[in-house]
PDB file of N, CA, C, O and CB in Angstrom:
ATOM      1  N   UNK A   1       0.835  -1.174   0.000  1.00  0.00           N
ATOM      2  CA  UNK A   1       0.000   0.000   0.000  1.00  0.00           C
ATOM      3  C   UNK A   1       0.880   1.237   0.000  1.00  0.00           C
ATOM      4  O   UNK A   1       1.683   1.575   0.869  1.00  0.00           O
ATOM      5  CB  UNK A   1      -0.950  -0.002   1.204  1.00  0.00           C
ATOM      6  N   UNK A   2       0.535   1.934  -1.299  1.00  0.00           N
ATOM      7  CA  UNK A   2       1.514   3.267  -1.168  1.00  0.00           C
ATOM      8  C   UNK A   2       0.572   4.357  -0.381  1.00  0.00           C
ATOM      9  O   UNK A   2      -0.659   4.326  -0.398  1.00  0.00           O
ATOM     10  CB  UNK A   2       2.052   3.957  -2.873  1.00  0.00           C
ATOM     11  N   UNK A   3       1.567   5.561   0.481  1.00  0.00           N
ATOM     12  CA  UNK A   3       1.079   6.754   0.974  1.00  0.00           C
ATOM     13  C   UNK A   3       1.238   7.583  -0.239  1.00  0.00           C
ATOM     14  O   UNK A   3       2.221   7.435  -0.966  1.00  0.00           O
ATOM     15  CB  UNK A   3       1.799   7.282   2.256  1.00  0.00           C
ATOM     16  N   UNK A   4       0.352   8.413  -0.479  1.00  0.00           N
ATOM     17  CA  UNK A   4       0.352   9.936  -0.734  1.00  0.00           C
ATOM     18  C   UNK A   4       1.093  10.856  -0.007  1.00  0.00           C
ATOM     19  O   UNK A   4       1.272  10.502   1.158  1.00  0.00           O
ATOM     20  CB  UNK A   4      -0.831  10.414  -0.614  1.00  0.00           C
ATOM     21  N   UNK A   5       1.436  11.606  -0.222  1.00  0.00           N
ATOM     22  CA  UNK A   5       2.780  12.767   0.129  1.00  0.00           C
ATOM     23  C   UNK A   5       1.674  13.527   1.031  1.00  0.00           C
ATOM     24  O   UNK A   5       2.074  14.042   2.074  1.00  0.00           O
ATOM     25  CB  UNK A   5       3.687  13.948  -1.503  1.00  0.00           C
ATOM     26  N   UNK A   6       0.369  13.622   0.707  1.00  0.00           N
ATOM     27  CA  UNK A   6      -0.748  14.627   1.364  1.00  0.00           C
ATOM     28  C   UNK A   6      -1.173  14.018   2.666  1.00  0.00           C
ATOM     29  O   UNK A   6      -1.222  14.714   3.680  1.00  0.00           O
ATOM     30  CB  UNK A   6      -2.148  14.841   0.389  1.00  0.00           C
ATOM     31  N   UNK A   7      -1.561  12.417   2.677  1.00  0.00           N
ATOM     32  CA  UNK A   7      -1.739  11.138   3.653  1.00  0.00           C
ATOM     33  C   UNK A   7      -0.206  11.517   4.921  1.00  0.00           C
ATOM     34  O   UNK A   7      -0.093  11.865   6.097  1.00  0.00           O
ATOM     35  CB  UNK A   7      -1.509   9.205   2.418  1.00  0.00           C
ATOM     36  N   UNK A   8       0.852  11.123   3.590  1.00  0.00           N
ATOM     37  CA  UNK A   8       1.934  11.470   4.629  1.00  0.00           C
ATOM     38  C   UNK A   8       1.962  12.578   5.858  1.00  0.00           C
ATOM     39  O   UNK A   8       1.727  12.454   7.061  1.00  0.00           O
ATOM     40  CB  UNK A   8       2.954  11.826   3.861  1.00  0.00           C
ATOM     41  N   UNK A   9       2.378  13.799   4.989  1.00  0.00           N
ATOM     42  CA  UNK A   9       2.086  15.187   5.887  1.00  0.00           C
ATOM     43  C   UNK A   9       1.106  14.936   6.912  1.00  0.00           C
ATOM     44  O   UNK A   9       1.609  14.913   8.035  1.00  0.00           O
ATOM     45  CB  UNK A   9       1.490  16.449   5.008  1.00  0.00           C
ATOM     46  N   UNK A  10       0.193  14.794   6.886  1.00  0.00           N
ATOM     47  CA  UNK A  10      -1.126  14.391   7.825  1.00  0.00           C
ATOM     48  C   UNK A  10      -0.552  13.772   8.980  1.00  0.00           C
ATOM     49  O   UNK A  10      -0.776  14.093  10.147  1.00  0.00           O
ATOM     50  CB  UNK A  10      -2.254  13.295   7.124  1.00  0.00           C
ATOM     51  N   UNK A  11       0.356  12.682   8.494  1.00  0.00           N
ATOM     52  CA  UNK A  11       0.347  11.728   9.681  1.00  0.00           C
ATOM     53  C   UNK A  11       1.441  12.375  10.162  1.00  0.00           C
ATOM     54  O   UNK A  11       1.524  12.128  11.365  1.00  0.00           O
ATOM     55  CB  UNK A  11       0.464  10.078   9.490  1.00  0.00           C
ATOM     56  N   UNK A  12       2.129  12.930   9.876  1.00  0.00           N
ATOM     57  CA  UNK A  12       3.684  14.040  10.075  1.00  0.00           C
ATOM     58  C   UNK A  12       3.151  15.059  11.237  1.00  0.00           C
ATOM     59  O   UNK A  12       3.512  15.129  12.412  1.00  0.00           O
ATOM     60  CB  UNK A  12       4.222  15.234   8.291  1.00  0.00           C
ATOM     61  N   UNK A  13       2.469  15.594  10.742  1.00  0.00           N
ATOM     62  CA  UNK A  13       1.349  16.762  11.371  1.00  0.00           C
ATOM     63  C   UNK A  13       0.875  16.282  12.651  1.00  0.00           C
ATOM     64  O   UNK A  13       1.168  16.822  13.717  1.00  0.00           O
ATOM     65  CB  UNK A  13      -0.078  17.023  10.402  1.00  0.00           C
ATOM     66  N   UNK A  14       0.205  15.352  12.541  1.00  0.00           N
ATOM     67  CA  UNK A  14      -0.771  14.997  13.513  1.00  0.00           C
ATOM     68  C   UNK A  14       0.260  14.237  14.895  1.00  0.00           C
ATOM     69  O   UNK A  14       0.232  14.499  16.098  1.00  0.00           O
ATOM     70  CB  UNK A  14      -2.027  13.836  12.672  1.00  0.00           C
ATOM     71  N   UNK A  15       0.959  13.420  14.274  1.00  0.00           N
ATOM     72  CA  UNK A  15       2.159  12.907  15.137  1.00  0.00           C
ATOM     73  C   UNK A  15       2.982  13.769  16.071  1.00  0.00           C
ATOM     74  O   UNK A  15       3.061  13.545  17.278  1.00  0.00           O
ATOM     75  CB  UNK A  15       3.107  12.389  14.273  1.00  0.00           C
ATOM     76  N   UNK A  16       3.769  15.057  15.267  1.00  0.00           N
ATOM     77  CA  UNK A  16       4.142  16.234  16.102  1.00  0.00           C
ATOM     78  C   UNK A  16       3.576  16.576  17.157  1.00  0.00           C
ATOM     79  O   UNK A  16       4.258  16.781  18.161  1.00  0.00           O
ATOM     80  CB  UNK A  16       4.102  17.221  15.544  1.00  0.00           C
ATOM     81  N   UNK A  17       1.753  16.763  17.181  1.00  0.00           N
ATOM     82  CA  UNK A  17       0.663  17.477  17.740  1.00  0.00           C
ATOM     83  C   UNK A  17       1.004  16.667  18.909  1.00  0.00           C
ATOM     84  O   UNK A  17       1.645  17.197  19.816  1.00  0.00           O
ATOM     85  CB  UNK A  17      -0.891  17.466  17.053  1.00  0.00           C
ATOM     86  N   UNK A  18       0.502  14.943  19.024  1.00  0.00           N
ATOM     87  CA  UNK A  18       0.272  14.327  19.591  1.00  0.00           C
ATOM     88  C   UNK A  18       1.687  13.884  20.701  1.00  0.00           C
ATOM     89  O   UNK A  18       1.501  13.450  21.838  1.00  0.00           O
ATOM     90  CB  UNK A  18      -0.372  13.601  18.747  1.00  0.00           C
ATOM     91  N   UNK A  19       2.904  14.075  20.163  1.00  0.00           N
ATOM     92  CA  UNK A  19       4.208  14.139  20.690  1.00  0.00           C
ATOM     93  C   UNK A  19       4.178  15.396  21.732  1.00  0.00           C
ATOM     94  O   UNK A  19       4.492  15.030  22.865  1.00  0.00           O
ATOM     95  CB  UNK A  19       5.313  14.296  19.469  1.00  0.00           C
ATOM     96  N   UNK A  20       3.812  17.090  21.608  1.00  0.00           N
ATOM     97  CA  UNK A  20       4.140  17.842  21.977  1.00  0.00           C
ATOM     98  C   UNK A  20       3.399  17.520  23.045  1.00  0.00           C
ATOM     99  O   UNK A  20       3.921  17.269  24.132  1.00  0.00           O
ATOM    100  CB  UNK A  20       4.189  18.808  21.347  1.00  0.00           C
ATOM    101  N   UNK A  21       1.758  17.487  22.787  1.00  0.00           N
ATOM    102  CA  UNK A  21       0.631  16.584  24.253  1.00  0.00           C
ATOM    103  C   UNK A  21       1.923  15.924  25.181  1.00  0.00           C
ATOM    104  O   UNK A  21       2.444  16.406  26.187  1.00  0.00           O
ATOM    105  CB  UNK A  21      -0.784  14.715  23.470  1.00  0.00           C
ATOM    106  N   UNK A  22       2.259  14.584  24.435  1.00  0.00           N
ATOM    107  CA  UNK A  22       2.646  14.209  25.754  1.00  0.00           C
ATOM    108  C   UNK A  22       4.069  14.347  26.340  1.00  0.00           C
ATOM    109  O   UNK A  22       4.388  13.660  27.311  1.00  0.00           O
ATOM    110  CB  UNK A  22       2.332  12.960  25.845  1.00  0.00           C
ATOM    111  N   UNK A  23       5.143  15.433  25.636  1.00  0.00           N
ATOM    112  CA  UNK A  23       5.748  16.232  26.374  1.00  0.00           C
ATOM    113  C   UNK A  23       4.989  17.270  27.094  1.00  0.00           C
ATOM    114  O   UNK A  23       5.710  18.100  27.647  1.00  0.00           O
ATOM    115  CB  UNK A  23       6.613  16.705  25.686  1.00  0.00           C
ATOM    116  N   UNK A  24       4.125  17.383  27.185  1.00  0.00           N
ATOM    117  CA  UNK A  24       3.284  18.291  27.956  1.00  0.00           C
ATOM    118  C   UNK A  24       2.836  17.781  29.096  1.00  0.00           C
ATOM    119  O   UNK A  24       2.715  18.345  30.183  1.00  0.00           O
ATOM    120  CB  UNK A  24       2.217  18.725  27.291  1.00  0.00           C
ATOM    121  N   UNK A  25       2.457  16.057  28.620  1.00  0.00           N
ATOM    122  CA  UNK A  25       2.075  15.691  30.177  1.00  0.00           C
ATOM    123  C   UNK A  25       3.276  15.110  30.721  1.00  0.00           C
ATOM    124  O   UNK A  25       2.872  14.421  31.658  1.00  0.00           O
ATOM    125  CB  UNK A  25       0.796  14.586  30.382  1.00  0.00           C
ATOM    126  N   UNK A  26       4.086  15.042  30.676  1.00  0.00           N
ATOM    127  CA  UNK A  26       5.613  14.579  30.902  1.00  0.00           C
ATOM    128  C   UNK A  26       5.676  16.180  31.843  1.00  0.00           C
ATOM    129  O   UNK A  26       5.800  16.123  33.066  1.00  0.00           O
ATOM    130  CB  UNK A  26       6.910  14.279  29.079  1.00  0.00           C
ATOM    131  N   UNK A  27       5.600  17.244  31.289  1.00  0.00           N
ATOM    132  CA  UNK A  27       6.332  18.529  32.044  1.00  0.00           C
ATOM    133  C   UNK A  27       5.276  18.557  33.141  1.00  0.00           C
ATOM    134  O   UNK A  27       5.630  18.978  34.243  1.00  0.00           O
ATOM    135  CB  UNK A  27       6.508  20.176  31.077  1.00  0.00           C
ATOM    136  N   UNK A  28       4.225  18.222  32.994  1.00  0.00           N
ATOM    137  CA  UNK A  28       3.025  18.682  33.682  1.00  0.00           C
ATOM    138  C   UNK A  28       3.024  18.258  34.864  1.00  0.00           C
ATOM    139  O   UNK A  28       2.651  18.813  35.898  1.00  0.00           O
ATOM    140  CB  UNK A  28       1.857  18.345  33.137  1.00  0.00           C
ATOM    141  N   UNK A  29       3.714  16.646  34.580  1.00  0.00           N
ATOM    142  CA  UNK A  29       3.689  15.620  35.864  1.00  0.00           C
ATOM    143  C   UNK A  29       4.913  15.863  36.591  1.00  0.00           C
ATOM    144  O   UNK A  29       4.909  16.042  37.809  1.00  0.00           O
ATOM    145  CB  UNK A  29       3.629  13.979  35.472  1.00  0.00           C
ATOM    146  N   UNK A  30       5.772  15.874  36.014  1.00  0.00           N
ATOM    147  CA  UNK A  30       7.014  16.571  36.839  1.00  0.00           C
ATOM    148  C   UNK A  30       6.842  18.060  37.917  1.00  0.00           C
ATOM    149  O   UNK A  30       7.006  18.109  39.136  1.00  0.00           O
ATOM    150  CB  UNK A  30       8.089  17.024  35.578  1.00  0.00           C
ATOM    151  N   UNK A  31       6.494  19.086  37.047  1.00  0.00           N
ATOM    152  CA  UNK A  31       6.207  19.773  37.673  1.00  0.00           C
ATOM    153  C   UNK A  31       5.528  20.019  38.818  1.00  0.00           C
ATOM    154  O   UNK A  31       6.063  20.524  39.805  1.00  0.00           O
ATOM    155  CB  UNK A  31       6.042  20.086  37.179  1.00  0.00           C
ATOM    156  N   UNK A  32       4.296  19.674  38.756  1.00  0.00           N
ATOM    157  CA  UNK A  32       3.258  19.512  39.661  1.00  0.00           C
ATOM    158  C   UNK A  32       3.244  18.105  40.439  1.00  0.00           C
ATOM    159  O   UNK A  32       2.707  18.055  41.546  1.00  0.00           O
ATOM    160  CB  UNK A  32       2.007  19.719  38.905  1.00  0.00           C
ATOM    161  N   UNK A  33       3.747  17.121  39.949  1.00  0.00           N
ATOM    162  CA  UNK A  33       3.758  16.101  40.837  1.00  0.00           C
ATOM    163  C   UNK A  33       4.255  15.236  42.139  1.00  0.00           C
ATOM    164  O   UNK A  33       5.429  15.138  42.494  1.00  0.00           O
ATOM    165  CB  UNK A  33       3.823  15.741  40.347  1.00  0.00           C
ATOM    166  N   UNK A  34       3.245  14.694  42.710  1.00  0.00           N
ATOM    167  CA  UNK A  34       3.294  14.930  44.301  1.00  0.00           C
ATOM    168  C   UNK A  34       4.182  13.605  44.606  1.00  0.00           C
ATOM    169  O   UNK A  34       4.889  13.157  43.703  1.00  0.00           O
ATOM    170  CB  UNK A  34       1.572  14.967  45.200  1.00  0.00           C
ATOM    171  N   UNK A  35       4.135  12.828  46.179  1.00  0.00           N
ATOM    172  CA  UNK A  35       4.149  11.537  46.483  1.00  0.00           C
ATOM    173  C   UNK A  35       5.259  10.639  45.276  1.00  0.00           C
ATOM    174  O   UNK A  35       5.156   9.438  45.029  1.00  0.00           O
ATOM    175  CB  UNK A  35       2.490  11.082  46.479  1.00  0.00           C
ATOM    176  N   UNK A  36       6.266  11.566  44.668  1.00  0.00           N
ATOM    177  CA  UNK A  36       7.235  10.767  43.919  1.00  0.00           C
ATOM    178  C   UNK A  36       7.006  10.623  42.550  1.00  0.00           C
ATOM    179  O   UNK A  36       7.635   9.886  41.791  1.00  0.00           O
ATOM    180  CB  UNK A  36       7.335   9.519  44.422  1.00  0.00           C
ATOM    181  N   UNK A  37       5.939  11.468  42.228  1.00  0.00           N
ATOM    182  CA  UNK A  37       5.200  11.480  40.850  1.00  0.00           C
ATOM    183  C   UNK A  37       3.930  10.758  40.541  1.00  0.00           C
ATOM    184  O   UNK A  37       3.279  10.861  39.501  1.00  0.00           O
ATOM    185  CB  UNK A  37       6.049  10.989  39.915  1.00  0.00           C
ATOM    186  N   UNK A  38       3.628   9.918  41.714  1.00  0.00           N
ATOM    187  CA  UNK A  38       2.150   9.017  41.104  1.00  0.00           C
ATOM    188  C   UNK A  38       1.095   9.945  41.400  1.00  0.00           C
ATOM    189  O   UNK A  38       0.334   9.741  40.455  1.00  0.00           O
ATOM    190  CB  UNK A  38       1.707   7.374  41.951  1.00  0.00           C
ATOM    191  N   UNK A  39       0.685  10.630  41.946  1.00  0.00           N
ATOM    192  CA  UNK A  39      -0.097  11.316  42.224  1.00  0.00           C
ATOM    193  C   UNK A  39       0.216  13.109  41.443  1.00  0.00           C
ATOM    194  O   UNK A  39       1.407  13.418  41.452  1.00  0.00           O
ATOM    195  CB  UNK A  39      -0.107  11.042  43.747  1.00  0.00           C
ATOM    196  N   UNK A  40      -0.676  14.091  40.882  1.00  0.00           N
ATOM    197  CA  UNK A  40      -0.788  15.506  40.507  1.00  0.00           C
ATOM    198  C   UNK A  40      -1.858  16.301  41.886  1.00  0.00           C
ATOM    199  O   UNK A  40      -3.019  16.114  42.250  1.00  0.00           O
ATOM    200  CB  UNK A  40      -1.584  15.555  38.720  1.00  0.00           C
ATOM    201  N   UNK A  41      -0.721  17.245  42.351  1.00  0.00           N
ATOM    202  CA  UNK A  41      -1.652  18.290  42.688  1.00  0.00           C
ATOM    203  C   UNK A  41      -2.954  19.300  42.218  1.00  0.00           C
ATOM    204  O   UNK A  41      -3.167  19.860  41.143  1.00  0.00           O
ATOM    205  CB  UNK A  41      -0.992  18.849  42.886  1.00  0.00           C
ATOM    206  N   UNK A  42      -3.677  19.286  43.406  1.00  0.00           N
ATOM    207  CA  UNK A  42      -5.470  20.028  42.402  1.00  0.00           C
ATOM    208  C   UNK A  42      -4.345  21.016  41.422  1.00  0.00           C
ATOM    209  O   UNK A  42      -4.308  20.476  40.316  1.00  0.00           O
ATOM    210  CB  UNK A  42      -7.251  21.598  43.881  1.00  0.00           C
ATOM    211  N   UNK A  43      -3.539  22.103  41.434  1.00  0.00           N
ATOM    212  CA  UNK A  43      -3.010  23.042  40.360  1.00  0.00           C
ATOM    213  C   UNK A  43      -2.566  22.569  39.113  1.00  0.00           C
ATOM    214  O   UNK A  43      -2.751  23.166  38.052  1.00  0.00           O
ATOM    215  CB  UNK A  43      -1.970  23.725  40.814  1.00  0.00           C
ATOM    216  N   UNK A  44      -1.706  20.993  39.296  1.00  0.00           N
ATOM    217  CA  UNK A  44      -1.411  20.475  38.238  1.00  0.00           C
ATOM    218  C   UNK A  44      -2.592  19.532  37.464  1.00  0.00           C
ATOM    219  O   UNK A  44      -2.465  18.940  36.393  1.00  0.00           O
ATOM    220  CB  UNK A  44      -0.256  19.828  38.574  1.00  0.00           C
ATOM    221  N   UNK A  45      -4.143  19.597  38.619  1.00  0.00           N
ATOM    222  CA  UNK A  45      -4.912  18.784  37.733  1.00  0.00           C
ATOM    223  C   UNK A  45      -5.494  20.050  36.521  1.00  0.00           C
ATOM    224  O   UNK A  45      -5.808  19.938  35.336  1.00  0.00           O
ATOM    225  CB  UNK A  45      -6.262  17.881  38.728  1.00  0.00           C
ATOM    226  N   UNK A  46      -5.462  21.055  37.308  1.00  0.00           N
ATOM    227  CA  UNK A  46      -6.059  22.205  36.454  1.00  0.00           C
ATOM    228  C   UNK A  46      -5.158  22.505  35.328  1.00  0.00           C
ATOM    229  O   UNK A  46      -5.577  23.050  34.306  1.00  0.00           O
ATOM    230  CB  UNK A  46      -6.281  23.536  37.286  1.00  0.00           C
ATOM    231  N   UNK A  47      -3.510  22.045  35.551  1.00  0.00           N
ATOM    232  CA  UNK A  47      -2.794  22.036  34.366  1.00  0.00           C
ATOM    233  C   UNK A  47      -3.206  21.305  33.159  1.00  0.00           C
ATOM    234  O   UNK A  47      -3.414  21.509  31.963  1.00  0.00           O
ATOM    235  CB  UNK A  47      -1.666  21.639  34.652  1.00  0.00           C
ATOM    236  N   UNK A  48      -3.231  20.166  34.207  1.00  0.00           N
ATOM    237  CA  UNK A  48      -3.669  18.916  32.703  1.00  0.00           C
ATOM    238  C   UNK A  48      -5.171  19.529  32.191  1.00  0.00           C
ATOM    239  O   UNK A  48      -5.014  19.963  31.050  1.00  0.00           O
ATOM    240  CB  UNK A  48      -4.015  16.689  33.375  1.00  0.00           C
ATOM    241  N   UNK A  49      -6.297  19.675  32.558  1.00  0.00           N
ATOM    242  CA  UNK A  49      -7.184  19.818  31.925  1.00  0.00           C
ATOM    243  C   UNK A  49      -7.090  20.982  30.997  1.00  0.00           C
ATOM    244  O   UNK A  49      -7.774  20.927  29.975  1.00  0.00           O
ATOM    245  CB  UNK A  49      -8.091  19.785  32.676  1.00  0.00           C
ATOM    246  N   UNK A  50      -6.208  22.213  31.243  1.00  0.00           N
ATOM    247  CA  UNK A  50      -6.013  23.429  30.419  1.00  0.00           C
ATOM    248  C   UNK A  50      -4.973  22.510  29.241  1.00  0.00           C
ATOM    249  O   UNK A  50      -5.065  22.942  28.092  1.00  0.00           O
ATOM    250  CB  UNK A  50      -5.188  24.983  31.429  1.00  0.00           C
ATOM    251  N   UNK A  51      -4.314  21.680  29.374  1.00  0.00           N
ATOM    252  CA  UNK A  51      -3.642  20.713  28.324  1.00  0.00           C
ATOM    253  C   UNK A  51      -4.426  20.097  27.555  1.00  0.00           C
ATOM    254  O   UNK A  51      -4.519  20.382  26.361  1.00  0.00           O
ATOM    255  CB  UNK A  51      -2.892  19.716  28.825  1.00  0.00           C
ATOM    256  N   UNK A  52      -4.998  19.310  28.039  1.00  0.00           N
ATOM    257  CA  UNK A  52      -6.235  19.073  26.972  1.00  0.00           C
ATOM    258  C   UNK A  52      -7.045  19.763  26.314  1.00  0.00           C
ATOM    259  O   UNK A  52      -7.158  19.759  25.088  1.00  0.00           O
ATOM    260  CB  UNK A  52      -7.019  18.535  27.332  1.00  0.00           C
ATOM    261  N   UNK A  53      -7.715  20.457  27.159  1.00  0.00           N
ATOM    262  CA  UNK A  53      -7.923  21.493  26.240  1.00  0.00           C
ATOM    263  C   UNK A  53      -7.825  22.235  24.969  1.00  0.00           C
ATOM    264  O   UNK A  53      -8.498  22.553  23.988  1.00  0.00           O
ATOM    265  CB  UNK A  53      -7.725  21.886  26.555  1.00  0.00           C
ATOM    266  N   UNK A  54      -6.704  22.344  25.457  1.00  0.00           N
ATOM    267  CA  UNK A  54      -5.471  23.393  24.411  1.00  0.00           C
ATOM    268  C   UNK A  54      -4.987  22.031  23.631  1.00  0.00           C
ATOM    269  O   UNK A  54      -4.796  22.482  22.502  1.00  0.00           O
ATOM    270  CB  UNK A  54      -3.726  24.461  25.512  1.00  0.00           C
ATOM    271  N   UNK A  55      -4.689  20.687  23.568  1.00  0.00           N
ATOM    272  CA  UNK A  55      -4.968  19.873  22.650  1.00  0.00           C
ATOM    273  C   UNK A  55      -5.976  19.701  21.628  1.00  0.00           C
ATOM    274  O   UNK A  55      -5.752  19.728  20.418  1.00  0.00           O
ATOM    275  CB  UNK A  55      -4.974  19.131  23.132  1.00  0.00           C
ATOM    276  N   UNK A  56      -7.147  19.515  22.207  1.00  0.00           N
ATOM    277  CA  UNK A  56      -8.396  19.314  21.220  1.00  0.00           C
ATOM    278  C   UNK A  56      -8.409  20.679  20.527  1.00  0.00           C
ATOM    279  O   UNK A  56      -9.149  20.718  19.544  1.00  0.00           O
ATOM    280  CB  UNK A  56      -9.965  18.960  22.028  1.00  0.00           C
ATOM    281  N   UNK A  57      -7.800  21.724  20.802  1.00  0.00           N
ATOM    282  CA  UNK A  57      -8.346  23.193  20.258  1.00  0.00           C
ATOM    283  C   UNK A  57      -7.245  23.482  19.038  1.00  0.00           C
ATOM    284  O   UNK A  57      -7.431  24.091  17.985  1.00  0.00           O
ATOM    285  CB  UNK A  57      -8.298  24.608  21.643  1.00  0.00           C
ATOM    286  N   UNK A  58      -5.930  22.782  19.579  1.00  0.00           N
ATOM    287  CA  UNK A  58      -4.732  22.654  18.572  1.00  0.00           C
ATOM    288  C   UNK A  58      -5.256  21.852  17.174  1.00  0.00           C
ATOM    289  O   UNK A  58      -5.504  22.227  16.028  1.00  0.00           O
ATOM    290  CB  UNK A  58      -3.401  21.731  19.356  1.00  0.00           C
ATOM    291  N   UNK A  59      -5.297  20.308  18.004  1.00  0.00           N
ATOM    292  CA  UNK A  59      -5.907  19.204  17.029  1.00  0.00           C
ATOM    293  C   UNK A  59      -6.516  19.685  15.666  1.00  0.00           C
ATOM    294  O   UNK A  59      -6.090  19.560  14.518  1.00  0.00           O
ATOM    295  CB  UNK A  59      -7.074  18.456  17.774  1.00  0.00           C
ATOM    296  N   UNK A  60      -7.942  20.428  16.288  1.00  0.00           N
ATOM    297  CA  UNK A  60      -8.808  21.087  15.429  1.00  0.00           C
ATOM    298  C   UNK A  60      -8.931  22.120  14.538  1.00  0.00           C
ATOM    299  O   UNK A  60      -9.799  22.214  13.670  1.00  0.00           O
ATOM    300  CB  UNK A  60      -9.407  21.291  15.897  1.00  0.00           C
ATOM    301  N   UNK A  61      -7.594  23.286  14.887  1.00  0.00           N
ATOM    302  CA  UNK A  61      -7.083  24.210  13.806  1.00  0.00           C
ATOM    303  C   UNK A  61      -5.848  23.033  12.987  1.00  0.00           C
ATOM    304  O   UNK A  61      -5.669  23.164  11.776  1.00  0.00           O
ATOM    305  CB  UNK A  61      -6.277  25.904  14.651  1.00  0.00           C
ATOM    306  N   UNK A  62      -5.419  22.424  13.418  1.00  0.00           N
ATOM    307  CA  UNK A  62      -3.929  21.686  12.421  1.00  0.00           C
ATOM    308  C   UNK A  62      -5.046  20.893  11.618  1.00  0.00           C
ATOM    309  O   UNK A  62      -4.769  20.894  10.419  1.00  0.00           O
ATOM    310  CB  UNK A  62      -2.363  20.350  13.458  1.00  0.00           C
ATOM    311  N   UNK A  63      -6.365  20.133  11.943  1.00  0.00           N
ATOM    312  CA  UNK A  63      -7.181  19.642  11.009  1.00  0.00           C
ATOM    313  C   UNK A  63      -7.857  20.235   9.673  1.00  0.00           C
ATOM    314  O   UNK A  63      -7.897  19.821   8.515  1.00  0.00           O
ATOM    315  CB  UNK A  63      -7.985  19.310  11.676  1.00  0.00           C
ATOM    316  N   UNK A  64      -8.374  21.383  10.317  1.00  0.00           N
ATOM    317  CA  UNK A  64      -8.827  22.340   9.595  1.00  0.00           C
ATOM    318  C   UNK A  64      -8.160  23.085   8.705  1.00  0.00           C
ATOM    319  O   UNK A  64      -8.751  23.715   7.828  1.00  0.00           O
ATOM    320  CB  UNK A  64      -9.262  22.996  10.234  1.00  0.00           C
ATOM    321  N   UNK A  65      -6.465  23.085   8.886  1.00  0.00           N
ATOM    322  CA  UNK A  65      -5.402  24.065   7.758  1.00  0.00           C
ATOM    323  C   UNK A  65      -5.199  22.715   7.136  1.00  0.00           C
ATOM    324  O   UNK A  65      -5.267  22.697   5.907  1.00  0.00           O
ATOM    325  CB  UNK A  65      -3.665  25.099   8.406  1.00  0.00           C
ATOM    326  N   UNK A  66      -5.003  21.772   7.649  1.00  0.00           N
ATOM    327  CA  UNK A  66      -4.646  20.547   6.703  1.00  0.00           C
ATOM    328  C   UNK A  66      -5.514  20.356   5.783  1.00  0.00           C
ATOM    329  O   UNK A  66      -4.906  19.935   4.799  1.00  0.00           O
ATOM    330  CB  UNK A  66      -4.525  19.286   7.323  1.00  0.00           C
ATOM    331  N   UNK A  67      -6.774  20.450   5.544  1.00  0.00           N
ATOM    332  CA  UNK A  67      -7.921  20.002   5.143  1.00  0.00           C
ATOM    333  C   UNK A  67      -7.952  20.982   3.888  1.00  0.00           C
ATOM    334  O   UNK A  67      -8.078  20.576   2.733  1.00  0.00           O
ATOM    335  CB  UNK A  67      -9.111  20.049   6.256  1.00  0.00           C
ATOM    336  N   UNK A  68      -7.838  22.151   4.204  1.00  0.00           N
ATOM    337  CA  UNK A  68      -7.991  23.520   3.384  1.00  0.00           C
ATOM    338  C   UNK A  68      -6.360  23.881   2.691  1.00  0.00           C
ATOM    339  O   UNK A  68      -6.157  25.032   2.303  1.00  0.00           O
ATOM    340  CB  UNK A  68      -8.579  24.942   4.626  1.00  0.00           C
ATOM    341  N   UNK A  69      -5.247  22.828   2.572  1.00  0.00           N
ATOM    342  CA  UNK A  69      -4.311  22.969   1.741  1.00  0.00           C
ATOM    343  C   UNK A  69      -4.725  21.815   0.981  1.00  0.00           C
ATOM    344  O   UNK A  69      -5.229  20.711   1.188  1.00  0.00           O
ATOM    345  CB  UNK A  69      -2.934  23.058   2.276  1.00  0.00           C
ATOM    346  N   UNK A  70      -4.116  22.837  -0.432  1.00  0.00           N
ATOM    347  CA  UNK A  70      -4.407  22.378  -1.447  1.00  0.00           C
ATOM    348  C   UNK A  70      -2.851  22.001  -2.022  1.00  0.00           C
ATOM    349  O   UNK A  70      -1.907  22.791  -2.039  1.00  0.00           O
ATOM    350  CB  UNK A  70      -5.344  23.338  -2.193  1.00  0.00           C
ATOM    351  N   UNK A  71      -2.824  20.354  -2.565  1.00  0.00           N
ATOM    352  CA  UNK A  71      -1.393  19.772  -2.606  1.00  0.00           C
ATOM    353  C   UNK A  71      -2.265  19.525  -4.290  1.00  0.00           C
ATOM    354  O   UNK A  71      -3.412  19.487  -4.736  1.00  0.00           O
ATOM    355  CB  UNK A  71      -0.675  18.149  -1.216  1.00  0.00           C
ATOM    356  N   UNK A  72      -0.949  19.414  -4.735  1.00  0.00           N
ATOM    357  CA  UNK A  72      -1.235  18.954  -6.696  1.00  0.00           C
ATOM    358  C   UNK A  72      -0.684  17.523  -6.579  1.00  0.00           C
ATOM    359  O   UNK A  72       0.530  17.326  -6.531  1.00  0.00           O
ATOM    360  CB  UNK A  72      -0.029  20.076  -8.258  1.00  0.00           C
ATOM    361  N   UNK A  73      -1.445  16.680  -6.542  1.00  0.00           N
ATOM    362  CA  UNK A  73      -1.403  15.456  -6.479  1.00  0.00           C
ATOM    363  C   UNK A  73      -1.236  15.046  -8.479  1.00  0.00           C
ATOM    364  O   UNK A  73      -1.162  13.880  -8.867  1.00  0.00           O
ATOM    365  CB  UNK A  73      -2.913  14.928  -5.471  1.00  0.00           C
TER     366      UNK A  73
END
């Protein structure tokens, strides 16, 4: 099964997105994290949820510019 160069990018794109997330929850848990790291403080839970957040909101503009470039296949 061959990729498309457009398929490619996508998965290029989307991979980055999904990498930076979980250097995010990597910093998030460090930072804020309690009891040796298994446990997040209420500030760092409010981190993670402003992370997600700001994931699904990322996700959804990198979908939306991806979608609306136009590649000459």
């Amino acid at each position: 099964m061959e990729l498309d160069e457009e398929t490619v990018r996508q998965i290029l794109v989307a991979g980055l997105a999904v990498a930076a997330f979980v250097a995010g929850l990597f910093f998030v848990g460090q930072t804020y994290g309690t009891n040796g790291g298994s446990t997040v403080s209420a500030t760092g839970g409010v981190a993670l949820v402003g992370l997600l957040g700001g994931f699904i909101v990322v996700m959804a503009l990198v979908g939306l510019w991806l979608e609306r470039q136009e590649f000459d296949s």
